[in-house]
N, C-alpha and C positions, 0 to 999 in steps of 0.2 A: 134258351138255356135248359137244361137236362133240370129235371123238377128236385131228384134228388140231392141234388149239388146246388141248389135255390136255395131248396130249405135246409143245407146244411152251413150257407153262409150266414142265413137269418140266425141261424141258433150260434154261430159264431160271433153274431156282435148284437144279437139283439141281450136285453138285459135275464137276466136271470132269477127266480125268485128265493135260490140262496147264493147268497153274495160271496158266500164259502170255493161255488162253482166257479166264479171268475176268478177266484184266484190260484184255484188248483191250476185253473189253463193258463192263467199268465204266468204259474211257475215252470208249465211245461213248455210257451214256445223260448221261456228264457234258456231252462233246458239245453233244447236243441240248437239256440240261438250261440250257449258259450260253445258247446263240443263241436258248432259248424265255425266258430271264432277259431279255435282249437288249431283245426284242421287245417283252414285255411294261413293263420300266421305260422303254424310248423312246415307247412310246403313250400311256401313262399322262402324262408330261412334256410331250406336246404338246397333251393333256388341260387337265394345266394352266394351261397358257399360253390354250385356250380358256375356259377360263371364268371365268379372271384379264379378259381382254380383255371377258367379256361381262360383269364383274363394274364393269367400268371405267365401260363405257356404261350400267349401268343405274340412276344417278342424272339421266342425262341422257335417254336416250331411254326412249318409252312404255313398254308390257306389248305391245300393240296400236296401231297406225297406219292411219289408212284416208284413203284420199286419191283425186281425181279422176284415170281413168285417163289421159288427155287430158292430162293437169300443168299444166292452169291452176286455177282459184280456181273453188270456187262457193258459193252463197248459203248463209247460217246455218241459213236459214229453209227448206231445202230437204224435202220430205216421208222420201227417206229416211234423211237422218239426224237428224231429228228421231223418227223411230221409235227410232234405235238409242241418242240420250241415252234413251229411255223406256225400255230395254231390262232388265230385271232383272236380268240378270251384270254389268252395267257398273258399276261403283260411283264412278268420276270419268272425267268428259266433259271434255274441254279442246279447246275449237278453237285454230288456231294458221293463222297466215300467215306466212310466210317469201317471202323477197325481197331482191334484192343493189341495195345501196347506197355510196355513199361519204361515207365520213367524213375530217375534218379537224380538226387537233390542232395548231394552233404549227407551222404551215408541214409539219405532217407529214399526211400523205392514207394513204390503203386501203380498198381494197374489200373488203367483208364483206358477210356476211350477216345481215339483220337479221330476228330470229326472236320477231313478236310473241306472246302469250301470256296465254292470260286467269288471273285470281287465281289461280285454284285447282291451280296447277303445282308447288303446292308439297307437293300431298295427291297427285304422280302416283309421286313418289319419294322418294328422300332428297337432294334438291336442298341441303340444309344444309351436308350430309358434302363438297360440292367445291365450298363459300365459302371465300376467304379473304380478311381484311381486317377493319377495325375495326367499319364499320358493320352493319347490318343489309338481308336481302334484301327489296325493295321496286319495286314497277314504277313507281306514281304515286302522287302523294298532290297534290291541288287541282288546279292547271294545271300543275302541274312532271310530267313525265316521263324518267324516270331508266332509265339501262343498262348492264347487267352486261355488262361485257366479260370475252373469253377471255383467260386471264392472257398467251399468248403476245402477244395483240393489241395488251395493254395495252401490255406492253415496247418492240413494231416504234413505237407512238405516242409512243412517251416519257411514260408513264402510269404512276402508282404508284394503289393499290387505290383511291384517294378523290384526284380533282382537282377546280380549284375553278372552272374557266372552265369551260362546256356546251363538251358535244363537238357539231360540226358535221357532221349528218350529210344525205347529197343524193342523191337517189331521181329517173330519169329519170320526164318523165310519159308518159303509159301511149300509146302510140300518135303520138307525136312527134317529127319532126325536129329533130337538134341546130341554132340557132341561130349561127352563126358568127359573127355579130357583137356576141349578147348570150347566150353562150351559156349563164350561171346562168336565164336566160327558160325554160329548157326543164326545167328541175329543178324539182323540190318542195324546198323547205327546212325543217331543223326540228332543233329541239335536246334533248339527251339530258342529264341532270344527272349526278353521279355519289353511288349511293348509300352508298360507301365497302368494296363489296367486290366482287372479282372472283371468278371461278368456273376449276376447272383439271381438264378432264376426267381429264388424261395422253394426249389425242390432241389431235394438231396439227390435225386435220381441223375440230375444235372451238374449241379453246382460241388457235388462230391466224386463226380466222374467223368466229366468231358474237360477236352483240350480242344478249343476250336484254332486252326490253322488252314493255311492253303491248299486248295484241293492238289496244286504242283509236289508240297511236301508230304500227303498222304499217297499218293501213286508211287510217287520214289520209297517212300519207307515200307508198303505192302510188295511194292513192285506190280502195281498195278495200273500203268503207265495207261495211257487210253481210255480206261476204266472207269467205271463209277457205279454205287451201291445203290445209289436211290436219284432221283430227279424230284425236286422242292420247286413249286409254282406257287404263286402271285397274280392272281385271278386280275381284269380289269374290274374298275369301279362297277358295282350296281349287279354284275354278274353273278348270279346264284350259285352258292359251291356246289349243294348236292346236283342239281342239273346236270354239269359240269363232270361229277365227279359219275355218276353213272353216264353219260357219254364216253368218256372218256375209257372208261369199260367196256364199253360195248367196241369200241375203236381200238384198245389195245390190244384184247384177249386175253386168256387166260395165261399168259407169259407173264402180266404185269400185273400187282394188284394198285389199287388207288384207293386213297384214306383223308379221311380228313380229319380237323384236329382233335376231335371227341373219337374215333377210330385208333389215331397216333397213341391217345396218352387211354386205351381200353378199360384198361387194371384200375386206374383211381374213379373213372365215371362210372364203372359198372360198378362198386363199392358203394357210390355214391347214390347210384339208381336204388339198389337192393337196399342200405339204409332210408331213404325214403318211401318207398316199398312198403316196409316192415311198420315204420312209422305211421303210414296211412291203414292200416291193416287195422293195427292194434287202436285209432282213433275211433276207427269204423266200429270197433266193438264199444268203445264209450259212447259214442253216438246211440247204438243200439240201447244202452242200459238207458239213456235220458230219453228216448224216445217212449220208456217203459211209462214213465210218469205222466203221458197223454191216457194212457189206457184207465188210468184212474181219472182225468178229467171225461174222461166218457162217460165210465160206468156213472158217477155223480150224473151226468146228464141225460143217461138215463132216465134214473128214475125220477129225475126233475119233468120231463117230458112225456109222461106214460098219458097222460090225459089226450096231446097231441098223438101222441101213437097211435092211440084208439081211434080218433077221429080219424088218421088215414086209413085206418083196417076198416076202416065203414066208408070211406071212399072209393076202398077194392085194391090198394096196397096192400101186397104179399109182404110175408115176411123177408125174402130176398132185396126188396127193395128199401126196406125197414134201415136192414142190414148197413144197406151203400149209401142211404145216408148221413151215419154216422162215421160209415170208414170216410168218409169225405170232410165228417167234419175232424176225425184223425188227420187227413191229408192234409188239410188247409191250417190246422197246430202246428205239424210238420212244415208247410211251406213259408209262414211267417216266421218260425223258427230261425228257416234257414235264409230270407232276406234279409233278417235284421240281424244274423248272425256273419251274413258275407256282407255288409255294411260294415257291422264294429271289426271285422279281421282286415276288409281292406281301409279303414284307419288306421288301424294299430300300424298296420305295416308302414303307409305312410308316413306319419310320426317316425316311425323307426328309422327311415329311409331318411329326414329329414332332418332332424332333430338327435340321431345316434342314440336312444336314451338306452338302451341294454347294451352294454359295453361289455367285450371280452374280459376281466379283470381288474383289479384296480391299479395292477402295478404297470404303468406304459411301456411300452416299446417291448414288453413280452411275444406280442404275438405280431403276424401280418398286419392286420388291420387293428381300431380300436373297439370296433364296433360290431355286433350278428349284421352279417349283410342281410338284405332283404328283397328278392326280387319275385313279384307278382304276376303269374303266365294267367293269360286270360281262361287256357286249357286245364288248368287247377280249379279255377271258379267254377267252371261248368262241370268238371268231373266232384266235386264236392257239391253243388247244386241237384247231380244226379244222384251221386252216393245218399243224401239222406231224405232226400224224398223217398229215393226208394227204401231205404231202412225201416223209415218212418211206417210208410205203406205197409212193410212185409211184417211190421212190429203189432201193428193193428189189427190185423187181416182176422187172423184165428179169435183173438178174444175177445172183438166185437159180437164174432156170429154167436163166441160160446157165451158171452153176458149178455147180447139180448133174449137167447134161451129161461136164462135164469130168473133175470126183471122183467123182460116186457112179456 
């Protein structure tokens, strides 16, 4: 063992002869012990909220999305993605068109999006778990074509789960000026039935704007017969998305791009990164301020120890070595700190996780959940393990060299 770091752990738990000394250091590894607590229960919290959020979307959108880079439409029939339905990871293929339209309801109008979808949308997720209403999920059956609306949508309509007049819904034609004088002449028409139950992400992005329907009745009311905007897959079990998802890039080319569902939904994760981010930023700097309070259990140890100084400077210990082993015994304030501080944050969090004891408000059924979610990356513990060792370290570095100038 390195000599300097020997006798920096002796003087870390051997006794002291002011008793003043041990407690200045037990205040400093509590210190760093709460602000590494800190850290770790506020990352973990904003953990939760991501994968509450991705937990939200993933009834509604794919595993995998692939779609023309261009953002129009191309053919079913196109060669390659009729490689990629063949493709042996895939286990459900859904093409899908989407496309903004207007509907009308009893002198009420809005513009949505209407998001055709073949059968099989029901084997991409658990599209069941965010129905609600009496009937049952269906796109068409004979010539009827029916559409789930976003529960917001339903309500702006004046819509309850199941209504019994067709909703009217009007799609500009593809390449046409509006008509001034007959201006329903320039629209496609076509009506939507109601299968008795609507769908409710918990995002307004959705639930205040999409009509899901058959991919049959979104090609007829675009006129994009053959067509389709995107291809939505459903990976086999155990299959890795990213793997999958950069293959799949490297096989389509740059005609296609491929996404997956932290990609899909960009705009809320990236919100959600950069608040986390800023979070950890600004903790780093309260970690920096507790980390101050070891500098004073130094200097104390300093001058506690000036007699042992001496004896190493007549053993031919430089001052540079003097030095390191006090920054070590800084270091190891710092590291206790920070184990008994990622012990009490991954408690807390447990508890939390367990037990729900911080609850979103007092008044129920206000929010999604009742409770701060709380999810614990093991890639958090270690970049917090890192962040304050080294804080701790860069905290110490200068004013050990410059107070053992002054004491020893």
């Amino acid at each position: 063992m390195n000599y300097e770091l020997f006798i920096a752990r002796r003087y870390l738990f051997a006794k002291k002869s002011h008793h003043a000394i041990n407690i200045i250091s037990g205040i400093s590894v509590l210190g760093v012990a709460v602000a590494t607590m800190a850290m770790v229960v506020t990352l973990s919290v904003f953990n939760g909220f991501q994968d509450l959020v991705a937990d939200l979307f993933t009834a509604f959108d794919p595993e995998l999305r692939v779609m023309p880079t261009d953002g129009q439409t191309v053919s079913m029939n196109d060669k390659a993605l009729l490689r990629l339905k063949a493709n042996d990871v895939v286990e459900v293929y859904t093409p899908v068109l989407e496309g903004q339209a207007l509907v009308v309801q009893d002198g009420r109008q809005q513009v949505v999006t209407i998001k055709g979808v073949a059968d099989n949308i029901t084997e991409q997720g658990h599209i069941e778990d965010i129905l609600y209403g009496d009937g049952t999920f269906c796109l068409h059956a004979d010539v009827l074509e029916y559409g789930i609306l976003g529960i917001q949508l339903a309500q702006q309509l004046g819509l309850q789960a199941f209504f019994e007049n067709p909703l009217q819904v009007y799609a500009p034609k593809p390449g046409e000026r509006v008509n001034i004088g007959n201006p329903l002449s320039s629209f496609n028409h076509d009506e939507l039935q109601s299968p008795g139950v609507v769908f409710m992400v918990q995002q307004a992005k959705y639930d205040a704007n999409y009509i899901l329907t058959s991919l049959h009745f979104a090609q007829k009311l675009f006129e994009r017969e053959g067509r389709v905007s995107a291809i939505e897959l459903k990976l086999k079990e155990n299959v890795p998305a990213e793997k999958v998802k950069q293959q799949l890039k490297s096989e389509l080319g740059e005609r296609f791009k491929v996404e997956d569902r932290f990609e899909q939904q960009s705009d809320v994760f990236r919100v959600m990164r950069v608040e986390k981010l800023i979070s950890y930023v600004f903790l780093s700097f309260i970690l920096l301020v507790a980390c101050f309070n070891i500098i004073g259990s130094l200097s104390m140890l300093m001058i506690d120890k000036r007699q042992d100084i001496q004896t190493l400077r007549s053993l031919g210990a430089n001052d540079g070595q003097i030095c390191t082993i006090f920054r070590f015994e800084g270091f190891l304030i710092s590291l206790a700190g920070a184990l008994l501080g990622l012990v009490l944050g991954g408690v807390l969090c447990w508890v939390q996780q367990e037990y729900s004891i911080v609850t979103m408000g007092d008044t129920e059924g206000n929010f999604i959940i009742e409770a701060y979610p709380v999810s614990v990356y093991l890639t958090d513990i270690l970049l917090v393990l890192v962040t304050v060792l080294a804080v701790g370290w860069l905290a110490i570095w200068y004013p050990v060299r410059y107070l053992s100038k002054k004491i020893l």
